[in-house]
ROSENU-58646 format. One record per residue (C-alpha): residue number from 1; residue in three letters; z, y, x. Coordinates in Angstrom, 1 decimal. Example, Ala and Ser with C-alpha at 12.3 -4.5 7.8 and 13.67 -1.06 7.14 Angstrom:
ROSENU-58646
{atom 1; 'ALA'; {7.8; -4.5; 12.3}}
{atom 2; 'SER'; {7.1; -1.1; 13.7}}
***
This chain:
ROSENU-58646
{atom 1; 'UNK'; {92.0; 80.9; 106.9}}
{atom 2; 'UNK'; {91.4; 77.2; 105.4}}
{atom 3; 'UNK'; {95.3; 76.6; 105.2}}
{atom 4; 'UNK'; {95.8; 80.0; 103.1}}
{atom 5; 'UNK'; {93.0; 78.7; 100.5}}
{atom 6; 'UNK'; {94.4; 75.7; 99.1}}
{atom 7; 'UNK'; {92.3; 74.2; 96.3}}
{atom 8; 'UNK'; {94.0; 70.6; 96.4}}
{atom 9; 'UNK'; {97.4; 69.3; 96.8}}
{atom 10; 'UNK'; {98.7; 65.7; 97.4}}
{atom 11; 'UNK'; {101.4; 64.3; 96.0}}
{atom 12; 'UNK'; {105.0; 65.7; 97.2}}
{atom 13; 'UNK'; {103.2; 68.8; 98.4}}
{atom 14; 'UNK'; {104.6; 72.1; 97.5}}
{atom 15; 'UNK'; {102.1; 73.5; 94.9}}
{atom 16; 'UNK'; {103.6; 76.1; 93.0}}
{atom 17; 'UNK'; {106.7; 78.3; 92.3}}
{atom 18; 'UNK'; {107.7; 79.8; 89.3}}
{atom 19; 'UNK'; {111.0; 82.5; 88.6}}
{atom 20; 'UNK'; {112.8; 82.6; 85.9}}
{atom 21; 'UNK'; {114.1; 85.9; 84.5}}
{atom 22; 'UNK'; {116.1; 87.9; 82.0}}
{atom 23; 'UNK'; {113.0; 90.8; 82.4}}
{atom 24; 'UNK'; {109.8; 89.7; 83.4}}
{atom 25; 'UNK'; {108.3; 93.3; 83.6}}
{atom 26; 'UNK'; {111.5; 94.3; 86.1}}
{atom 27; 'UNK'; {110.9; 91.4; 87.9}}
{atom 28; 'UNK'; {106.9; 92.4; 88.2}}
{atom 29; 'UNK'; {107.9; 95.9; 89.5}}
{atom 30; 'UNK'; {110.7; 94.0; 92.2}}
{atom 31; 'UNK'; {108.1; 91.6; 93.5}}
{atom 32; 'UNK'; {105.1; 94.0; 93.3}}
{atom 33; 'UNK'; {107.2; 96.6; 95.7}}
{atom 34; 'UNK'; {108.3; 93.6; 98.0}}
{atom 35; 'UNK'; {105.0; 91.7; 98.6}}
{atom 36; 'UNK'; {102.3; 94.0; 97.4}}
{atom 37; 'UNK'; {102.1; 91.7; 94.5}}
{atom 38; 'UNK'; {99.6; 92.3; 91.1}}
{atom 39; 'UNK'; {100.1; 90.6; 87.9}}
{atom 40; 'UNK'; {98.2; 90.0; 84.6}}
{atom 41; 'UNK'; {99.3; 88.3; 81.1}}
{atom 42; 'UNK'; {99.7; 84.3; 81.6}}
{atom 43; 'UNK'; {100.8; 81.5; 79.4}}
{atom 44; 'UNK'; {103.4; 82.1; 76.8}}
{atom 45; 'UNK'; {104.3; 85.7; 78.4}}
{atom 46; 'UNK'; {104.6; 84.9; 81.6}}
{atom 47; 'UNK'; {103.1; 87.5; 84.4}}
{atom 48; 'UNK'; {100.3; 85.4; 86.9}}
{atom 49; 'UNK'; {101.6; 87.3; 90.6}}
{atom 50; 'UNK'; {98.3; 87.6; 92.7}}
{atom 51; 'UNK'; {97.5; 88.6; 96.3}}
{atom 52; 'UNK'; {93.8; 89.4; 97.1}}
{atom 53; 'UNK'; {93.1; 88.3; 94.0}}
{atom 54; 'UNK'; {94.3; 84.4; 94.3}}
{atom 55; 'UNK'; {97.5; 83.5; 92.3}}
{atom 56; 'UNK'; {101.2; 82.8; 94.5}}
{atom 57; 'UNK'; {103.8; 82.8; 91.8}}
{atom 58; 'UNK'; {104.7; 83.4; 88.2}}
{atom 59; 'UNK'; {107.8; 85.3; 86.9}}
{atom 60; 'UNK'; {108.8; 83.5; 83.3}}
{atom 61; 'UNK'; {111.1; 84.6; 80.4}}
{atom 62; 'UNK'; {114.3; 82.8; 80.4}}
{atom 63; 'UNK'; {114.1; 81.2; 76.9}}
{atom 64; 'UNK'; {117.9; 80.8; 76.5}}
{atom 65; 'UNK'; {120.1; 83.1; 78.7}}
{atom 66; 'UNK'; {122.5; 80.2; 79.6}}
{atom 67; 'UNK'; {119.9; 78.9; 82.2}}
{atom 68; 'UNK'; {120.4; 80.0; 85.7}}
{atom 69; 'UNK'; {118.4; 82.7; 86.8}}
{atom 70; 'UNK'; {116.2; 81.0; 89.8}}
{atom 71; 'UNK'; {113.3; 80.1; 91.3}}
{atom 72; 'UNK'; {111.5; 76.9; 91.4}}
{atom 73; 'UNK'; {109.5; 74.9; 93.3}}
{atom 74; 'UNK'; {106.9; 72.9; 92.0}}
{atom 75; 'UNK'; {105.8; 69.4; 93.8}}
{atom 76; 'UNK'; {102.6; 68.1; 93.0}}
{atom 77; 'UNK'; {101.4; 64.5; 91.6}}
{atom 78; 'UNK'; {98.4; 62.8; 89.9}}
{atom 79; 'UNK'; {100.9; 61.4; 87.4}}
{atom 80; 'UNK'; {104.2; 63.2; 86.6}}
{atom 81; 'UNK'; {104.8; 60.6; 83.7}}
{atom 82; 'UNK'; {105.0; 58.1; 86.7}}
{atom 83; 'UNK'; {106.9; 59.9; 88.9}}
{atom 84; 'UNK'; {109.4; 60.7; 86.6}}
{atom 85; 'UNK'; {110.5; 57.2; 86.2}}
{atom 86; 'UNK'; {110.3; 56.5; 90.1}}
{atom 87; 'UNK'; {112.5; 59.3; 90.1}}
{atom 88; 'UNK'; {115.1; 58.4; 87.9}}
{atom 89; 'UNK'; {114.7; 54.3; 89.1}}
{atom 90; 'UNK'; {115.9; 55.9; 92.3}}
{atom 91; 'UNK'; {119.1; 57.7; 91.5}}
{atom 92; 'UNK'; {117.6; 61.3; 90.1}}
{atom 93; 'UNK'; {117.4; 62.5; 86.6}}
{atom 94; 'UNK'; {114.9; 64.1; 84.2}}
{atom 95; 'UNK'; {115.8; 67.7; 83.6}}
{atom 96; 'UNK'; {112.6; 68.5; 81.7}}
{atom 97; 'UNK'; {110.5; 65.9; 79.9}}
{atom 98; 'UNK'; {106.6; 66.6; 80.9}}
{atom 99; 'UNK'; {105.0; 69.1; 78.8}}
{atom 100; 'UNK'; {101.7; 70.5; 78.8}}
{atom 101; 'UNK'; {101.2; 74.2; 79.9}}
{atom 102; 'UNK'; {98.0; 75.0; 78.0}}
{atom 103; 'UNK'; {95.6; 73.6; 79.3}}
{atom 104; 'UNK'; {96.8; 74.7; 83.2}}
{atom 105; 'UNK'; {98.8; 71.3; 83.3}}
{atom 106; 'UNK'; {101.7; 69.3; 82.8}}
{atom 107; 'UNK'; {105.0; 70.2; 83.8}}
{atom 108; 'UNK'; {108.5; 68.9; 84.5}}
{atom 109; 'UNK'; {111.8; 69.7; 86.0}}
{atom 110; 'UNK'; {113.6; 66.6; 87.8}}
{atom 111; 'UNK'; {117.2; 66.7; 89.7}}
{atom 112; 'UNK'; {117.7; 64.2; 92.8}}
{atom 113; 'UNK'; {120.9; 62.3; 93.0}}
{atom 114; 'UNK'; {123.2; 65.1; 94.3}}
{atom 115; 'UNK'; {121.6; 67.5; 91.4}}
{atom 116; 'UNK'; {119.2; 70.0; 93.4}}
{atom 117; 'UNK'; {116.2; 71.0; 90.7}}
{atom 118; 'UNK'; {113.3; 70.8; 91.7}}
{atom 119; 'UNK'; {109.9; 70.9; 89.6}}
{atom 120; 'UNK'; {106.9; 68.6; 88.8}}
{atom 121; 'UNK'; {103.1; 69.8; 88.2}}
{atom 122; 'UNK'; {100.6; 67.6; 87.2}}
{atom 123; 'UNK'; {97.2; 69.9; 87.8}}
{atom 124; 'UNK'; {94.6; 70.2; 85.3}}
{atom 125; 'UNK'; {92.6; 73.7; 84.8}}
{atom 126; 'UNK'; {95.5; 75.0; 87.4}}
{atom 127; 'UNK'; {96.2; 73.4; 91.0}}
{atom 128; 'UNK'; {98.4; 75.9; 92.3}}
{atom 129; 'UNK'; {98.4; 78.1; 94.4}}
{atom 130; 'UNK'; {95.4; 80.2; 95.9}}
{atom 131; 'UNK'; {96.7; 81.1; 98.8}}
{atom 132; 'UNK'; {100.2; 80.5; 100.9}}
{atom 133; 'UNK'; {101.5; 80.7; 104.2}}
{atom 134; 'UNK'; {100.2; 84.2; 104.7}}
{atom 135; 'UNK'; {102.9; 87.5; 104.2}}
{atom 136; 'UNK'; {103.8; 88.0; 100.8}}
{atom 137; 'UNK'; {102.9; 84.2; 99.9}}
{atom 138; 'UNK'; {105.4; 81.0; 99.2}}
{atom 139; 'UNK'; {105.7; 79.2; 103.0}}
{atom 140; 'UNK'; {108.6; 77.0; 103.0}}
{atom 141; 'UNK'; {111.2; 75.2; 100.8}}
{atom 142; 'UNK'; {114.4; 74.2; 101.9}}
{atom 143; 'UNK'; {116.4; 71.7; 100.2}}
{atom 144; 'UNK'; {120.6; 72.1; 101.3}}
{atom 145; 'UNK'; {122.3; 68.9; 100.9}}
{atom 146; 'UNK'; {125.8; 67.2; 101.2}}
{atom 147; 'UNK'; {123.9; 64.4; 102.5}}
{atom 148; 'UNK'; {120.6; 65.6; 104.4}}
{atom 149; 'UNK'; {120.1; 61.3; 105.7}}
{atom 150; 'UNK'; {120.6; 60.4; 101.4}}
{atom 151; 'UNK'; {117.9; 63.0; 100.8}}
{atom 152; 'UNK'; {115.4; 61.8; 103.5}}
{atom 153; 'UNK'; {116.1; 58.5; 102.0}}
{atom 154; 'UNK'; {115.0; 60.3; 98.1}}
{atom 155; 'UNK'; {112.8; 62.3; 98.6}}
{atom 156; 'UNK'; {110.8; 60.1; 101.7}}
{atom 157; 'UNK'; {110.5; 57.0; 99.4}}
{atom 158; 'UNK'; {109.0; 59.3; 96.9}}
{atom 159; 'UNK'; {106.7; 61.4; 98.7}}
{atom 160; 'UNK'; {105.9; 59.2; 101.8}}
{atom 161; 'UNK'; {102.7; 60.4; 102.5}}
{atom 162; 'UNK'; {103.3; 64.2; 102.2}}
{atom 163; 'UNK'; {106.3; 63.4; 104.6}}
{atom 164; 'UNK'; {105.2; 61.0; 107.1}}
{atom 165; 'UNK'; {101.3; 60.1; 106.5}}
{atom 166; 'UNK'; {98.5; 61.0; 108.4}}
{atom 167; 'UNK'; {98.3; 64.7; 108.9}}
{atom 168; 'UNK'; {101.7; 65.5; 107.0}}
{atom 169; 'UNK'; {102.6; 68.9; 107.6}}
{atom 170; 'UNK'; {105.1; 69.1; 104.7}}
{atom 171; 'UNK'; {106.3; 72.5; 103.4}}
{atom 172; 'UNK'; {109.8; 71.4; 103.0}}
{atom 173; 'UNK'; {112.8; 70.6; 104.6}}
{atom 174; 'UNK'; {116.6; 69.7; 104.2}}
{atom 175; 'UNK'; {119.4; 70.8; 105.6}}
{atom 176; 'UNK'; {123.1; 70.7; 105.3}}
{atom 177; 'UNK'; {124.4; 72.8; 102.7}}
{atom 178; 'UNK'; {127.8; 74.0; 104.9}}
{atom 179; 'UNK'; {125.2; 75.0; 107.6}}
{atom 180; 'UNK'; {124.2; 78.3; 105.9}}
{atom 181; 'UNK'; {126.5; 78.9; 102.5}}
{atom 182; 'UNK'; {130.0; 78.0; 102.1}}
{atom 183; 'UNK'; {130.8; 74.3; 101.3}}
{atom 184; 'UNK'; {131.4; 74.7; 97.7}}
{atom 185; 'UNK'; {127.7; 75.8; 97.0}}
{atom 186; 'UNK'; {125.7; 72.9; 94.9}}
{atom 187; 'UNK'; {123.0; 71.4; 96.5}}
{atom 188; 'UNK'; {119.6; 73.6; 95.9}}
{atom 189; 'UNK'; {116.3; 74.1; 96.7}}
{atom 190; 'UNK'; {115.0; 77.7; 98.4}}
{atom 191; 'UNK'; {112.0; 78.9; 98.1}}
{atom 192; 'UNK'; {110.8; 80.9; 101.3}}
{atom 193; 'UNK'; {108.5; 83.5; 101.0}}
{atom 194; 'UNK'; {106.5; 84.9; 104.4}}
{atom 195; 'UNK'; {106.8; 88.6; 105.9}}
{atom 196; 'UNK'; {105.4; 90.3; 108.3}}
{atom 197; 'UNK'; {108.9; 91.7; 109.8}}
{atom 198; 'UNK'; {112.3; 90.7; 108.3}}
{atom 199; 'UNK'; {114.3; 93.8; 109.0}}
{atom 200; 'UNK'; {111.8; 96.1; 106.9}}
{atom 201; 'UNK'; {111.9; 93.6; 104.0}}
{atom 202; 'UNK'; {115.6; 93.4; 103.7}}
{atom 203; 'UNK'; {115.4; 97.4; 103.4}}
{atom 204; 'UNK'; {113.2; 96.8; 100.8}}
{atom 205; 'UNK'; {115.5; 94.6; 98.6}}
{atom 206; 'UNK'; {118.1; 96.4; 99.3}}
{atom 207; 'UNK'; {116.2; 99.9; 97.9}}
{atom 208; 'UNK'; {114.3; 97.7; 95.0}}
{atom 209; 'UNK'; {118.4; 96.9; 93.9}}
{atom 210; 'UNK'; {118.7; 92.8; 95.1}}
{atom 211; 'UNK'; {121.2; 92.3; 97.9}}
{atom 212; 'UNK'; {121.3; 90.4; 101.2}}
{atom 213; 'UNK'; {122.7; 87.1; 100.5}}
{atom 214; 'UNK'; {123.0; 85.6; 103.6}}
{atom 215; 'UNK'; {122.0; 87.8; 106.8}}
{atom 216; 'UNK'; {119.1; 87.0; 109.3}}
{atom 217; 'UNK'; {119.6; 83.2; 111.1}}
{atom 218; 'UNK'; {117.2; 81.2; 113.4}}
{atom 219; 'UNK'; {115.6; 78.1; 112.2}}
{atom 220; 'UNK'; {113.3; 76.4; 113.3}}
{atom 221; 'UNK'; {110.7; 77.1; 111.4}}
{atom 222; 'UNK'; {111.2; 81.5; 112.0}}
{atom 223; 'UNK'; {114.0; 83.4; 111.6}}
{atom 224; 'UNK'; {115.4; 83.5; 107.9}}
{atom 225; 'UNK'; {117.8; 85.5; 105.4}}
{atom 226; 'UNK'; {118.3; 85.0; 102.3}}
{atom 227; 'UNK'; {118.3; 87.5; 99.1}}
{atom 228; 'UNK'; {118.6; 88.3; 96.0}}
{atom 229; 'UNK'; {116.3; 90.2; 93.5}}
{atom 230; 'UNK'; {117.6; 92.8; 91.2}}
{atom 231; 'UNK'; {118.4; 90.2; 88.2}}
{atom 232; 'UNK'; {120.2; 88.0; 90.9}}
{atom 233; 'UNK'; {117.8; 85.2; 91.6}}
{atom 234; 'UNK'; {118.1; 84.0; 95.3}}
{atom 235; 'UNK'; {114.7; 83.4; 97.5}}
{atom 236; 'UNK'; {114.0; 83.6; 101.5}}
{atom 237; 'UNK'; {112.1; 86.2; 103.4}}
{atom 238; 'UNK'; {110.8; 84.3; 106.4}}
{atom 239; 'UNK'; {109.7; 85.8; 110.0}}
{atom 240; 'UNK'; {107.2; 83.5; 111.1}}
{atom 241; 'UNK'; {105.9; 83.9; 114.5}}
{atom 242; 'UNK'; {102.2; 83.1; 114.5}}
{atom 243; 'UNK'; {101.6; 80.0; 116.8}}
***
């Protein structure tokens, strides 16, 4: 399908997602199991996850073990140098300066006003992703906010037309924070990842070593729970119905 093969992203769109991890090869063996995953060698050690042969993720080495083991979304833009400064003119900090990835890109890491991280990729020999939406690809992100109508207001004056221009279908949402974890969980983005039946990934994780997080709940986008791998990063397995 023409949505799974995604060659170009506009800006604000959902392009790429990236883990960070004490043990890149444990994580390659966790996500391999779960979503039928295969790797090869990338960019400063980092492990390239494929499926049929188009690249969905990357698992990278923590580089100091203070940083949170997560994953990350990554938002595309023409000019991450730019959008950085839109982003901290409107409230938001820079996390991570832009730095070139090889010659894949440039990347940064940026926080909005109530601190959720989120990423920045400027694409060069790498536009992201190959293929999403299907099982065992990235499908949704969902930022949970204090204040969902102060993120609308952030994130919509940023990325107006991946939100609300012509044909926006965006990838991401927000949602109240209280809604699904307990109140005094910071503000994050989750990245969602599709299945083809919920209950018989959670027996996965649970045999692979992560843990259920927070059991199975109905959006409305699918029906969701949230997990943890084996190194305790948190993600989404989503049950999409096909429509």
């Amino acid at each position: 399908m023409a949505e799974n093969r995604a060659s170009v992203y506009g800006e604000g769109v959902p392009c790429w997602v990236d883990a960070q991890l004490p043990d890149v090869e444990a994580g390659g063996r966790f996500y391999g199991a779960l979503f039928g995953w295969t790797f090869e060698e990338s960019y400063d050690g980092s492990l390239w996850a494929h499926l049929d042969g188009e690249p969905v993720a990357a698992l990278a080495w923590k580089t100091d073990g203070r940083m949170p083991t997560v994953w990350t979304v990554y938002f595309a833009t023409p000019d991450v140098r730019r959008l950085t400064r839109r982003i901290e003119e409107a409230g938001g900090q820079v996390v991570m300066a832009p730095v070139p990835v090889g010659e894949l890109g440039t990347a940064a890491l940026a926080a909005d006003p109530e601190d959720a991280v989120f990423g920045l990729w400027q694409p060069s020999r790498h536009p992201g992703f190959g293929r999403r939406h299907a099982p065992g690809t990235f499908v949704w992100a969902e930022l949970y906010a204090r204040d969902t109508e102060a993120a609308n207001v952030f994130y919509g004056d940023l990325f107006t037309d991946a939100l609300f221009g012509p044909g926006a279908a965006p990838d991401f949402g927000r949602a109240p924070v209280s809604g699904v974890f307990p109140a005094q969980m910071p503000p994050h983005f989750l990245v969602h990842f599709r299945v083809e039946e919920l209950a018989a990934a959670l027996r996965t994780v649970s045999r692979l070593g992560g843990r259920v997080q927070v059991p199975p709940f109905d959006t409305s986008y699918g029906k969701v729970a949230v997990v943890t791998d084996n190194q305790g990063a948190s993600f989404a397995v989503l049950e999409r119905p096909d429509r």
